[in-house]
C-alpha positions, 0 to 999 in steps of 0.5 A: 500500500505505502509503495506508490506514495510519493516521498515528500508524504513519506517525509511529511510522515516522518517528520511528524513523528520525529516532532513528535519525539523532541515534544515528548522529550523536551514537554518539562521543560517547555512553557505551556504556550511554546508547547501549544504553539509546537503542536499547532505546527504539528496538526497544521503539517498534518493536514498537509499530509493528509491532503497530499500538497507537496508545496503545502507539505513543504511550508509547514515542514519548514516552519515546523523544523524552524520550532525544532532547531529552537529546541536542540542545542547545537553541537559543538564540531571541534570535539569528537563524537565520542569525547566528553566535555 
């Protein structure tokens, strides 16, 4: 069934389930409103997905990935990964 569904649904689904996860990972720590604003985003991608508009996938995929990078502190590049702080 999933075989003939076009990439960008596939990505719109996957990106809604790793919005998903960072939500659940970082709900303690986020004010009530940034978590309400966040989980707008998510429905609003959502619907896109459901209405299979790959320009309107990819708007709300860039609005909602501009929420993400907000949450995840950058990674610091001149350590390697496996070294401790």
């Amino acid at each position: 069934m999933f075989f003939l569904t076009p990439r960008y649904v596939k990505q719109g689904r996957n990106f809604i389930k790793d919005a998903r996860k960072l939500l659940a990972y970082k709900r303690d720590l986020l004010e009530p409103k940034t978590i309400a604003d966040f989980e707008a985003g998510i429905l609003k991608l959502e619907r896109e997905v459901r209405g299979r508009d790959e320009r309107g996938i990819e708007e709300a995929a860039k609005d909602l990935d501009k929420q993400c990078s907000a949450f995840v502190t950058p990674r610091d590049s001149s350590r390697p990964s496996g070294a401790s702080a």
